[in-house]
C-alpha positions as CSV (number, residue, x, y, z in Angstrom):
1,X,17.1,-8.2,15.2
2,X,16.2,-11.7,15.9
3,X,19.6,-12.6,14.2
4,X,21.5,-10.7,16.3
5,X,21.2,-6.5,15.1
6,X,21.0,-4.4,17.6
7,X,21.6,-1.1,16.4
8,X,19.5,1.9,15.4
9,X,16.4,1.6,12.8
10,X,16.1,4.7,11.5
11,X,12.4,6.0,9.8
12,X,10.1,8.8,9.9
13,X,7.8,9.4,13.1
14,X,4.4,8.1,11.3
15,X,6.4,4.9,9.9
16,X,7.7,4.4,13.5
17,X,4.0,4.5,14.5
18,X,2.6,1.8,12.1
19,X,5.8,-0.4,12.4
20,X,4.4,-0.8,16.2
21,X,1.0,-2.5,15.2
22,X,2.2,-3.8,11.7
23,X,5.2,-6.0,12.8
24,X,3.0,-7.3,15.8
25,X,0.4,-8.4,13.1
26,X,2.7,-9.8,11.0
27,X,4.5,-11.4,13.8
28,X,1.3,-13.3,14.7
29,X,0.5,-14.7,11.5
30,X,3.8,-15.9,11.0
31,X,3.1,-17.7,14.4
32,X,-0.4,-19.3,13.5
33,X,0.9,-20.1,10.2
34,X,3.5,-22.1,11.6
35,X,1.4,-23.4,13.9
36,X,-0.7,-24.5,11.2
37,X,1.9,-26.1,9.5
38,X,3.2,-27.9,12.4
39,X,0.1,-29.9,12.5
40,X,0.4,-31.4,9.5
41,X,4.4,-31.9,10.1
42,X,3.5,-33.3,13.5
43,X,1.3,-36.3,11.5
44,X,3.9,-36.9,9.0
45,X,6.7,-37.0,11.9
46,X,8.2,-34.4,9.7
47,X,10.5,-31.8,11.3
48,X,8.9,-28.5,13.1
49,X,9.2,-25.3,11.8
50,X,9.4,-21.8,14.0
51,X,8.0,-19.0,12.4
52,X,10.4,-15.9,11.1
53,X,9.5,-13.9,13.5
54,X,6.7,-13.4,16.3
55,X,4.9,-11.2,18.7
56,X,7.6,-10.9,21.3
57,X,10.2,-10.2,18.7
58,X,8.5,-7.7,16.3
59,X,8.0,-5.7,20.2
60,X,11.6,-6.2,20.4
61,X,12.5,-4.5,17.3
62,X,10.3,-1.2,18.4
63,X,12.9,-0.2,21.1
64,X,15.5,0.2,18.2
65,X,13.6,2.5,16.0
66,X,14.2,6.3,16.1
67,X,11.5,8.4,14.8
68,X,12.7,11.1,12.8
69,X,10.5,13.9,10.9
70,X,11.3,14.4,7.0
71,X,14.4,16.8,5.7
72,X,16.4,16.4,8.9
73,X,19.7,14.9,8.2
74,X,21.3,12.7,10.5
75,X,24.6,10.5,10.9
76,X,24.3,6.6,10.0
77,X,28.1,6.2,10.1
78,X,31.1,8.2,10.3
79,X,31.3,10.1,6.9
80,X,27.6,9.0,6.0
81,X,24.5,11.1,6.2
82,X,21.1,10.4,5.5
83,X,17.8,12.0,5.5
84,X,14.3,11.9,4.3
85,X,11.6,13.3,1.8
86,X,8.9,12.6,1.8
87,X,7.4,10.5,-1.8
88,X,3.7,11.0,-1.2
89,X,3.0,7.3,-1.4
90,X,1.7,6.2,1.8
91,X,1.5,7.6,5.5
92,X,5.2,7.7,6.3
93,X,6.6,6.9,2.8
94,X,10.3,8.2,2.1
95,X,12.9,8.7,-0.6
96,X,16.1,8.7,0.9
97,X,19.2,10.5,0.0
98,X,22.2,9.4,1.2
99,X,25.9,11.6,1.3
100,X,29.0,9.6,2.1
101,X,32.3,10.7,1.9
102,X,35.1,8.4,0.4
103,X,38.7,9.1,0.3
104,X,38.0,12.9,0.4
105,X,35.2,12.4,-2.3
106,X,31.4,13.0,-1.5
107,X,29.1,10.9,-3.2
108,X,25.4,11.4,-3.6
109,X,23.3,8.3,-4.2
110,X,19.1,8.3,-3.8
111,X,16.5,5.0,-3.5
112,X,12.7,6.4,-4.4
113,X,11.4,4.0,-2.3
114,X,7.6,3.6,-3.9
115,X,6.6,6.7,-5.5
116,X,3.4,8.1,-4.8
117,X,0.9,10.4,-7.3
118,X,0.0,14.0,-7.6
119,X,-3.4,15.1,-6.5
120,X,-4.4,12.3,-4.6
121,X,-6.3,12.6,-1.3
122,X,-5.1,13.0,2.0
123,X,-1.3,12.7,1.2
124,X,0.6,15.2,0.5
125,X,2.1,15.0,-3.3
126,X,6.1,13.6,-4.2
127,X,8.8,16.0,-3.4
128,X,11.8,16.4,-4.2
129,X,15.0,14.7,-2.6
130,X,17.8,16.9,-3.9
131,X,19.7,16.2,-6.9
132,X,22.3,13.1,-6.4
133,X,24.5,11.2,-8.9
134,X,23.4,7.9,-8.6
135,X,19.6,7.0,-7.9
136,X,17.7,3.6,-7.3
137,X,13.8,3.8,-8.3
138,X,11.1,1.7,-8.6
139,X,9.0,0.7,-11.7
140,X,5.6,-0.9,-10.2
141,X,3.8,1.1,-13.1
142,X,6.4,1.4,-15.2
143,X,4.8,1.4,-18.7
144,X,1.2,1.7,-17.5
145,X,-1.4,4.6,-17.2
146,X,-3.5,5.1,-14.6
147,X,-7.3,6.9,-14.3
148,X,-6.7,10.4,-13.4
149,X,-7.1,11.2,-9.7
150,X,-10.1,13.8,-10.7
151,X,-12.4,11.0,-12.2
152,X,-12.3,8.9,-9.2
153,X,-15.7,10.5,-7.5
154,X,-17.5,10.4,-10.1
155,X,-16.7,6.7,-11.4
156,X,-16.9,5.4,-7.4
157,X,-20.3,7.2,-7.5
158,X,-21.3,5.6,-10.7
159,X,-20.1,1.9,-9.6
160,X,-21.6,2.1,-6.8
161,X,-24.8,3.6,-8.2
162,X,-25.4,0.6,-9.8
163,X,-24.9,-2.3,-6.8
164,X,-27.1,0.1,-4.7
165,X,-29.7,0.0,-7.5
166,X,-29.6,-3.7,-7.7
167,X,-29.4,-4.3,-3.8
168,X,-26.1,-5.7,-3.8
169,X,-22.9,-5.9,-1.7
170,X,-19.9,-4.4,-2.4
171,X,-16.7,-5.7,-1.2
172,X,-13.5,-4.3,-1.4
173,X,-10.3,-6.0,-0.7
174,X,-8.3,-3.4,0.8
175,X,-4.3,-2.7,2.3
176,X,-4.9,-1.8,5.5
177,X,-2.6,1.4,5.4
178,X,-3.6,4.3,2.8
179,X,-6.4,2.5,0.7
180,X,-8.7,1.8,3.4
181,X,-8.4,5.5,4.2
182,X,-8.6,7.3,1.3
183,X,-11.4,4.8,0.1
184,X,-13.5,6.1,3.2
185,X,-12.1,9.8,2.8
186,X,-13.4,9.9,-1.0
187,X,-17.0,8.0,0.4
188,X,-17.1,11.0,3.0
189,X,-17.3,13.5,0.5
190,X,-19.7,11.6,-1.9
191,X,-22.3,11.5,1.0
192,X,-21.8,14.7,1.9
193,X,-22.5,16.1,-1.6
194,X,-25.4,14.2,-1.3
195,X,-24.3,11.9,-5.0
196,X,-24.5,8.6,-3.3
197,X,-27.4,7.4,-0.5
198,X,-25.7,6.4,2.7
199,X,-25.1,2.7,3.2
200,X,-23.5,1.1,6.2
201,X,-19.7,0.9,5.6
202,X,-18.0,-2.4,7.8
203,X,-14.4,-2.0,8.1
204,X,-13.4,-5.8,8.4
205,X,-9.3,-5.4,9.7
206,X,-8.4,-5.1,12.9
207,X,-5.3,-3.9,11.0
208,X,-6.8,-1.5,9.4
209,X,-8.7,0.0,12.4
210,X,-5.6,0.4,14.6
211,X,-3.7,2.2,11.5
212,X,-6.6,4.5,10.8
213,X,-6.2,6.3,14.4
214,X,-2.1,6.7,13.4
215,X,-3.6,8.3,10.1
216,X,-5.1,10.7,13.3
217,X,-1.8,11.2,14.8
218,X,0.0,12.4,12.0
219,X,-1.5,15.4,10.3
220,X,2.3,16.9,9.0
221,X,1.9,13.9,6.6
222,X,-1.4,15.4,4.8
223,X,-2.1,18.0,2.3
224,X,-3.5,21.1,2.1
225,X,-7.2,19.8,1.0
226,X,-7.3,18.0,3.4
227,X,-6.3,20.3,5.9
228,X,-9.1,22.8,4.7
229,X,-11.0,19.7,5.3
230,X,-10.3,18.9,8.4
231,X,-11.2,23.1,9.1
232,X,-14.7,22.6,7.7
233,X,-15.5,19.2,9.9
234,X,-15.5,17.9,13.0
235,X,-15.5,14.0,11.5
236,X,-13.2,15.2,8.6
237,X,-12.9,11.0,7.3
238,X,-16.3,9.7,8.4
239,X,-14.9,7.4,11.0
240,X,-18.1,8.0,12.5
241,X,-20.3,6.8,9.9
242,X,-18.1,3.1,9.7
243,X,-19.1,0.5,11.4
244,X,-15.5,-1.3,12.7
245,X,-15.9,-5.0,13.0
246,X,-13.4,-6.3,15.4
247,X,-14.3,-10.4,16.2
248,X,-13.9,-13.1,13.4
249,X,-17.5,-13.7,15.4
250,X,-19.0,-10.3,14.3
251,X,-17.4,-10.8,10.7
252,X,-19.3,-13.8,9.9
253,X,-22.8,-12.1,10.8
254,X,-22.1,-9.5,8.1
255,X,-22.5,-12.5,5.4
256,X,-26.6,-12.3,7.2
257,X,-27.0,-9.0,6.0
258,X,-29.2,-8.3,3.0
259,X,-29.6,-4.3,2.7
260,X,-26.8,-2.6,0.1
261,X,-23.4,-2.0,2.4
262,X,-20.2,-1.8,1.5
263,X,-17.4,-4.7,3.4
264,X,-13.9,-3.6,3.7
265,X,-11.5,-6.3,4.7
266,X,-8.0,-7.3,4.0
267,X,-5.9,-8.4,2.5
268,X,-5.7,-6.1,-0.9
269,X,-4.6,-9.5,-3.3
270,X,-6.9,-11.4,-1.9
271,X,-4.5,-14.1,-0.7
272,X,-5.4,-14.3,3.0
273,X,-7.5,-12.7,6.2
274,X,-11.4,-11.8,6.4
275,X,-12.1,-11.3,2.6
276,X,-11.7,-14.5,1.8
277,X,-14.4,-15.8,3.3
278,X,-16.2,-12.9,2.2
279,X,-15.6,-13.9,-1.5
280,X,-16.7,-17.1,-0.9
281,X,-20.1,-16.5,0.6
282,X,-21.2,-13.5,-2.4
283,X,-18.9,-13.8,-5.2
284,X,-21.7,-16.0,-6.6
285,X,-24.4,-13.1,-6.1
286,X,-24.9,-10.8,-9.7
287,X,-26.3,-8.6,-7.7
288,X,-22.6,-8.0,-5.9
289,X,-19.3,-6.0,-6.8
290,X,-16.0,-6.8,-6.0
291,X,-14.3,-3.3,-6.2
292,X,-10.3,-3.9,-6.7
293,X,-8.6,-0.3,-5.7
294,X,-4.8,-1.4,-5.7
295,X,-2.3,-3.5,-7.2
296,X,-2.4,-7.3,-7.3
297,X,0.6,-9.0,-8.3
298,X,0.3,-12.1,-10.5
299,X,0.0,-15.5,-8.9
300,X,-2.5,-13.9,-6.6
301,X,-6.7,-14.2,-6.3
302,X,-7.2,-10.5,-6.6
303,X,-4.8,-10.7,-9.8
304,X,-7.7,-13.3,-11.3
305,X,-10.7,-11.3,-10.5
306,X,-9.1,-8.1,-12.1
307,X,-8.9,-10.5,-15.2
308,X,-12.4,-11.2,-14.7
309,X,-12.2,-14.9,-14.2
310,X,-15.2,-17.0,-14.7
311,X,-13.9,-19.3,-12.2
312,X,-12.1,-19.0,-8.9
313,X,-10.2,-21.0,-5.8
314,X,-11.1,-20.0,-2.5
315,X,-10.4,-22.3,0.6
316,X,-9.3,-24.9,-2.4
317,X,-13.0,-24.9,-3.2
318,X,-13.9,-23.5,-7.0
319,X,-16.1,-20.9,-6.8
320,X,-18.3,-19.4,-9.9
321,X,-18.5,-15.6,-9.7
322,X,-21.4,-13.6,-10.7
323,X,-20.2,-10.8,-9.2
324,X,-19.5,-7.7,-10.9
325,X,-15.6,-6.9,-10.9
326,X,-14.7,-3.7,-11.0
327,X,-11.0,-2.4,-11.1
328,X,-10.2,1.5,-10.1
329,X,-6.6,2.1,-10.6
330,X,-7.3,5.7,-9.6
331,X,-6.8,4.5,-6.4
332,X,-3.9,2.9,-6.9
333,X,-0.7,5.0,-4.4
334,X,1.8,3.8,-7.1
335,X,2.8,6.9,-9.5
336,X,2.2,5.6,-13.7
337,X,4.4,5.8,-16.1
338,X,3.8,9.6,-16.6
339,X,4.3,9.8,-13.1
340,X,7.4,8.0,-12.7
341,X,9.1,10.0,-15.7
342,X,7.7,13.3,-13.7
343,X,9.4,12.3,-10.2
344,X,13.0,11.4,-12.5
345,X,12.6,14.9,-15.0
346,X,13.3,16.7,-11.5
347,X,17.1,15.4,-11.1
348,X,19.2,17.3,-13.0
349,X,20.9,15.4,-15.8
350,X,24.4,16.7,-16.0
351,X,24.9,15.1,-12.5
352,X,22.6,12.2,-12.5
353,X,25.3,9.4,-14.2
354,X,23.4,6.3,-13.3
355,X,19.9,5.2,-12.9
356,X,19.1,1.6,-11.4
357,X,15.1,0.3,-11.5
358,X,14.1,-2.2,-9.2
359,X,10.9,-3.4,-7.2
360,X,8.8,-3.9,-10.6
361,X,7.8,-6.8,-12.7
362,X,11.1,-7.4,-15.6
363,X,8.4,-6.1,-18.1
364,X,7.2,-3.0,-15.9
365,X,11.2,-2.1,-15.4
366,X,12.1,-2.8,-19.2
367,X,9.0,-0.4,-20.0
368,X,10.7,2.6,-17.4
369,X,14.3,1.4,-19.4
370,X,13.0,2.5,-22.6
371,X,11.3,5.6,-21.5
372,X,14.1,7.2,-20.0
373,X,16.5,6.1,-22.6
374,X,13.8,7.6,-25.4
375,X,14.3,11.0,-22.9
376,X,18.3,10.7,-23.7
377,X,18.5,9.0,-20.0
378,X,21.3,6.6,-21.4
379,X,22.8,5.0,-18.2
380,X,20.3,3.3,-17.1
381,X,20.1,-0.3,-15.8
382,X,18.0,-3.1,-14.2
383,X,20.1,-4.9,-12.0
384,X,19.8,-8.8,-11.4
385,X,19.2,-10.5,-8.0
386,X,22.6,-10.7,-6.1
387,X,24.7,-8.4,-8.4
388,X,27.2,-5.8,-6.8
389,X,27.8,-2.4,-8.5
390,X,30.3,0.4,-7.6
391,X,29.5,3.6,-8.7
């Protein structure tokens, strides 16, 4: 947009919805972290930078959305249609299926976006797009297991168990959209079957906050335990037991608490916003947990505490940790390997001729290669960055 596009963006209503707060957010950062930059620039009479993006233009870009809801096709172009299914991934998460016709010849082609998991909370499960000829998927877990999604009360309970016992903290670096929530959904039900003791809950992201009332907005997007939930209580998530902090001011106080609680801040790798400074006043504690519930790429902080990493940089300051790490890939939104292979077994073969895998690490894509050529999948490839295919 801020290049010069000024045509329709086309997503579901709910993605619509969190675009409105996200892209501000993001916007902003981009502006104090050129800001930031610019100070040091400005000392070495080196030449300013201006962020990608900012406020003004991520509000901008909102009056070209156009919310649709999942399986209605529209027009993009002339002779190409589109429409959406929803992949269970995240609040407003879509597979998209795409039908042009070409020289009197209709074409099918599907992208997965990122593939959600079966029997997860509040979203509803991966469906279907309708078979197509050509499909682009992701491989974030391609190769990998994860826990099964009907162990992870009772391990939460148990991990948590223990930092209550010991009067620690527990903090949780979080992605502000679908973690945080389903984090606080499966807590909700824990207290409520009386297997954990209450302890105050700080959700530490403005972010996160603000998306949780567009989790509110959008009930078409959950699934049916959680509707039968939501039937049974009037505070279906618990948003009444948290404790939402909202000031950097009020953030820094929670490092003065001393009772068990549980912090919730982003970011979810650990590379930026409120946790960091949370890591860096109790990652020392043993009495502490540091309770990673989503992906972390490599490169990143959260990646070395899920490798358990004696030692730490935060701020550029090394920090020892004592605290208890503790990784629950239950919670992970991203569908496994057995997953993956699931969400694919649904196309029908004889007219699926190519598969392309993207968005995963070359050893997470190679993994999915191998699987679906070991199913008799045998067109499949992993394209490089840049290259052009016609199918």
């Amino acid at each position: 947009m801020k290049q010069g596009f000024n045509g329709p963006i086309y997503s579901v209503a709910a993605t619509k919805d969190l675009c409105d707060i996200m892209l501000a957010d993001s916007g902003y950062l981009h502006e104090r972290d050129a800001e930031f930059v610019n100070k040091k620039l400005r000392k070495n009479h080196g030449q300013l930078i201006e962020p990608l993006y900012t406020v003004e233009d991520a509000a901008a870009s909102m009056k070209l959305f156009v919310g649709l809801p999942y399986e209605k096709e529209f027009d993009v172009l002339k002779n190409v249609k589109a429409r959406f299914t929803d992949a269970g991934h995240i609040l407003g998460s879509a597979s998209i299926k795409i039908t042009a016709r070409v020289n009197g010849i209709t074409k099918t082609l599907g992208f997965s976006g990122d593939i959600g998991r079966w029997n997860m909370p509040i979203i509803r499960d991966p469906l279907h797009m309708g078979n197509v000829e050509v499909l682009i998927t992701e491989s974030t877990y391609g190769g990998k297991l994860h826990e099964p999604p009907e162990d992870m009360e009772k391990h939460l309970a148990e991990s948590l168990q223990r930092t209550i016992n010991r009067g620690g903290k527990v903090l949780v670096p979080a992605f502000s959209v679908g973690r945080t929530q389903d984090l606080v959904y499966t807590l909700h039900k824990l207290f409520d079957k009386g297997k954990l003791p209450r302890i105050p809950i700080y959700i530490d992201s403005p972010l996160a906050i603000n998306a949780t009332e567009i989790f509110k907005k959008h009930p078409e997007c959950f699934d049916e335990e959680t509707y039968q939930h939501i039937a049974r209580h009037h505070d279906p998530f618990g948003f009444k037991q948290l404790q939402y902090v909202r000031t950097a001011e009020e953030s820094k106080q929670l490092n003065d608490k001393k009772e068990p609680c549980m912090i919730i801040a982003a970011s979810g790798m650990c590379e930026a916003g409120r946790i960091l400074h949370h890591l860096a006043n109790n990652i020392g504690d043993a009495r502490n947990t540091i309770l990673i519930v989503g992906y972390c790429a490599e490169h990143t902080l959260g990646k070395r505490l899920v490798e358990q990493a004696e030692d730490v940089p935060i701020y550029g300051t090394i920090y020892k940790r004592n605290a208890e790490v503790i990784v629950h890939n239950s919670f992970s939104a991203h569908a496994d390997k057995k997953e993956l292979l699931r969400y694919i077994d649904r196309f029908d073969k004889r007219q699926l001729q190519k598969i392309f895998i993207v968005h995963g690490e070359i050893e997470r894509s190679t993994d999915l290669k191998n699987e679906l050529n070991h199913n008799e999948i045998m067109d499949v490839q992993i394209p490089i960055r840049g290259e052009r295919v016609v199918v």
